[in-house]
Every structure is written in C-alpha cells, then in structure tokens.
N, C-alpha and C positions, 0 to 999 in steps of 0.2 A: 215305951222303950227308953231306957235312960241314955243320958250323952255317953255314957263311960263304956255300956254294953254295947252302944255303937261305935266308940273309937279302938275299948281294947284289941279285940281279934285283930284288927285290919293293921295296925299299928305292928304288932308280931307279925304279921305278913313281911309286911313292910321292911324290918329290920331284919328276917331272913332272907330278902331282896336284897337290898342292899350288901349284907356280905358275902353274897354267891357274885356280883354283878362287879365287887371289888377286890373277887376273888382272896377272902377271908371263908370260905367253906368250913374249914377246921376248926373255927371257933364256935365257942357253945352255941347253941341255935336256941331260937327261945318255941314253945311247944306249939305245932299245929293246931288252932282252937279251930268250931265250926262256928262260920259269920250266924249271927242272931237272925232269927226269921224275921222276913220282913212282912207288916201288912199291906196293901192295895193301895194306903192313903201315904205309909213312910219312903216308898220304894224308891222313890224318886229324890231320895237327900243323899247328898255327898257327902262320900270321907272327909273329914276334915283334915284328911293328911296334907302337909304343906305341900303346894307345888300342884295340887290336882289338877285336872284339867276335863271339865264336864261333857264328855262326849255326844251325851243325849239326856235329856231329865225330862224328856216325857213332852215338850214343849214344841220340838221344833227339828231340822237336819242340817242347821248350821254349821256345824262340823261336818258333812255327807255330802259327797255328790256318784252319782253314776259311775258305775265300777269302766261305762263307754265315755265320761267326761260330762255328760247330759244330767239332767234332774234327778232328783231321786223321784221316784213314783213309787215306794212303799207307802203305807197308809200308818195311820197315828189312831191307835184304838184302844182305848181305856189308860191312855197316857203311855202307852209301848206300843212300839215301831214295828210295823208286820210287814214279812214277806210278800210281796204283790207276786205272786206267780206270775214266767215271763218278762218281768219287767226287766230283769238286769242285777246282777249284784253292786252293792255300796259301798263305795271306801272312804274315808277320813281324808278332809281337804289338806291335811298337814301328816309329811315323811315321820315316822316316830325307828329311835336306833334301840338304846335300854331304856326299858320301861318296868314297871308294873301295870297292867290292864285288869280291871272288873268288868263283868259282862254276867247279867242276867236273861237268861232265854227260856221258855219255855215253849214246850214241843207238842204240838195237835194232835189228837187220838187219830191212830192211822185206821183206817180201812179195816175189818177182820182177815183177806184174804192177802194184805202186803207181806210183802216179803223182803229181807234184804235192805239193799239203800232204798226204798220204797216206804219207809217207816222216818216219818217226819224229819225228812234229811237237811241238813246246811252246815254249814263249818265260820270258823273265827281262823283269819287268814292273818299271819302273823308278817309285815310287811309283803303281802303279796305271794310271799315263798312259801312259808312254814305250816299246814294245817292243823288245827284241831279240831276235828270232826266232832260236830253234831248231828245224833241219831237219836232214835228212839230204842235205847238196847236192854231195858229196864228186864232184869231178871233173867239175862244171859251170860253166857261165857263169853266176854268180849276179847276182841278180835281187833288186827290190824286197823280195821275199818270202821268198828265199832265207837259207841258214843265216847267223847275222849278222849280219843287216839291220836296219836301221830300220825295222821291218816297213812296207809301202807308202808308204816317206817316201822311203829312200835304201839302194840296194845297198852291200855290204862294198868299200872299195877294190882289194882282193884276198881271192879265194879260198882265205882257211887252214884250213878242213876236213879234219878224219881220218877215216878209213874209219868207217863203222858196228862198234861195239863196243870203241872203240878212247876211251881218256878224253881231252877236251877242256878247256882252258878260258876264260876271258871273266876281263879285267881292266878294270872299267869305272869310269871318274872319272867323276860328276855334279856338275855343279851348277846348283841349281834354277833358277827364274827369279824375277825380281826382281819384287817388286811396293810401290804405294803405297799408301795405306787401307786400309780394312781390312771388309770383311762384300761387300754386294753394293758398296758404293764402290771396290772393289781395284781396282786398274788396271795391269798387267803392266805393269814398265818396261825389262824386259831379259826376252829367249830364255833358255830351258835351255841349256845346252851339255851335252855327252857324246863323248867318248873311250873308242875300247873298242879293247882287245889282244886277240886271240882265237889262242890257239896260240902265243902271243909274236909276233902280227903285229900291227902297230899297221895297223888297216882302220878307223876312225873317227878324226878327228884336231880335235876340237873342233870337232863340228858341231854346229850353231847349227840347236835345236827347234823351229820357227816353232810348234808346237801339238800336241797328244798324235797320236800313230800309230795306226791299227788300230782293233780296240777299246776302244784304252783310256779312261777315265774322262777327264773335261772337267777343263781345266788350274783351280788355282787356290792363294791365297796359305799355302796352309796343308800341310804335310810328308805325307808316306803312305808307305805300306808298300812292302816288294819281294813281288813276288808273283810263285809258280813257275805256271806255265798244265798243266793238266789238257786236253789237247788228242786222246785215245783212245790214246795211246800210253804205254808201257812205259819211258819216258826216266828215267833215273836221276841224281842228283845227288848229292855230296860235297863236303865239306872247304871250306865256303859261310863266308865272316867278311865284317864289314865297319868299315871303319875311317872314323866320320863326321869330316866335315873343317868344318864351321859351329862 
C-alpha cells in the first residue's frame, strides 16, 4: 500500500472534521472516500495526520486503564486488544473534548441460536456519555440498538456492517457541547454533535446529542475519556489513534 493511498482518505476525513467542529458546515465538504484495506502486517501504522495520538498499535495499554481505576486485564492477540469477558471495561488515561477517533474492531461469530444484544455486543463510549454500539447486525434492518447506532437515541442511516470476523471500522468527529459557568452553575448552551463513517459509510452526519445515550454517564462541562464497553463478548480492537481537535 502506498503512502499517498494511506494518507488521502484519512486526510478528507479529517478536513470534514475540522469544519463541522468550527462550525464551517456550509462549505464545500470534500467527498466521503472508503479507508484502503488494511492487511494483518499494516494494521498497526498510524495516520500521519499532524497531532495524532496512538491510542493502541498492537504493543501495549499505555493509554488504558480499568474502566474501576485498576489494570487492564484485556489480553493482546495477534497484535489487537480483546475483550476478556468479565473483566471490566477500559478507558483512555487522558479526558479528550473534540476529537477525530479511529477504532478498528472486529466482531466474533455469535452462537447460531443468539439473539438480539447477544450477538458479539460492545460499544465505543464517547467521553463516557455518548454510545456507539457495536453489534453484530450484518444483513439487518438496523435499529436503535443496532451495530452503529446511537445506541437508543438514533439508528445508522444505512447499514455498513461486515460479516462477523471480518475487521471494521468507525471514523468518529466529536464535538462536545458547549457550556456556561462553571461547578453546579454550568448551563449547556449548545448539543454535542457526532459524525461517524463506519466502513467508509458516512451513517451519522452531524447529529445533534440532545443528552447522553444508554448508559452512559450524566452530561456535563468537563472532557472524559473514550471508553471500550466489556459487554461478555470476545470483540477485538486495533489500530485505535485520535486526533484532538479543541
């Protein structure tokens, strides 16, 4: 793979980030491409976008601890980071506000009799509040709940799902929401927004968070972590950077 077919895509990501994030929406946007596949040996190289910051490259969880404060006890398998069933979910030892996040996961063949969340479940937890569920929903009409959603807020615009076992990934612009004062005086004066690519499909297109999703944690003026969800499943993760944009 050449340098250029791994910089362009990411790059047009990038610069569509950046002007949702500084609220230039209006201007020309340059065209959704789908990130180049990657093989088993490249998986683990980073954007060379200025400012990256390597959350995981297959090496280690220096960036990770216990979603309880404690160790990670996920395991490290073929250079990606796997679910230890049980153990606890993970979050990033550093707050992140706007970002761009990459996250590569790929999802375990469920069971033939699973059903429902039952089908190699986890989510990417956007400061703790915001979910984007991972599922295994390949070849359904997805749903609230479904793989790429806003978990119970808003379904994927379309269905870009790859088979179970097969690596996926989630291109996600955040930006936080605005607030005024500061302790219990804070007073939200603008929604989160969130854009997310998933397979190179653009299925969220600056949708506007009225308030955290799911389970996640009570909104407020102060940055949090990305957190991977421990949800009994085997789901695995790779080649995880993120490029804050505040």
């Amino acid at each position: 793979m050449s340098q250029i077919q791994r910089v362009v895509p990411k790059l047009m990501i990038t610069l569509m980030a950046v002007t949702q994030i500084h609220g230039c929406a209006n201007r020309p946007q340059p065209e959704v491409q789908s990130p180049p596949p990657q093989t088993a040996s490249s998986s683990n190289e980073l954007s060379p976008i200025r400012g990256t910051i390597a959350l995981f490259d297959g090496t280690g969880f220096s960036h990770w601890i216990g979603a309880d404060g404690g160790p990670v006890e996920w395991e490290i398998v073929d250079g990606a980071m796997q679910v230890a069933p049980g153990t606890g979910s993970i979050i990033t030892t550093e707050p992140f506000r706007d970002f761009l996040l990459h996250v590569e996961f790929n999802i375990p063949q469920s069971p033939p009799d699973a059903r429902g969340q039952g089908r190699g479940n986890s989510g990417v937890y956007i400061q703790r509040r915001y979910e984007v569920q991972i599922l295994d929903s390949f070849g359904l009409e997805a749903g609230p709940g479904d793989c790429a959603a806003l978990y119970r807020f808003k379904a994927p615009d379309e269905n870009a799902c790859r088979k179970p076992g097969e690596w996926q990934t989630y291109d996600i612009t955040f930006r936080s929401p605005r607030w005024e004062g500061q302790g219990e005086n804070a007073r939200k004066i603008e929604n989160a927004r969130i854009t997310v690519i998933h397979n190179g499909v653009l299925i969220h297109d600056e949708v506007e968070l009225q308030n955290k999703t799911g389970a996640g944690r009570t909104e407020g003026p102060e940055p949090g972590p990305i957190l991977l969800q421990d949800h009994g499943h085997k789901v695995r993760f790779r080649n995880i950077w993120i490029v804050p944009l505040d």
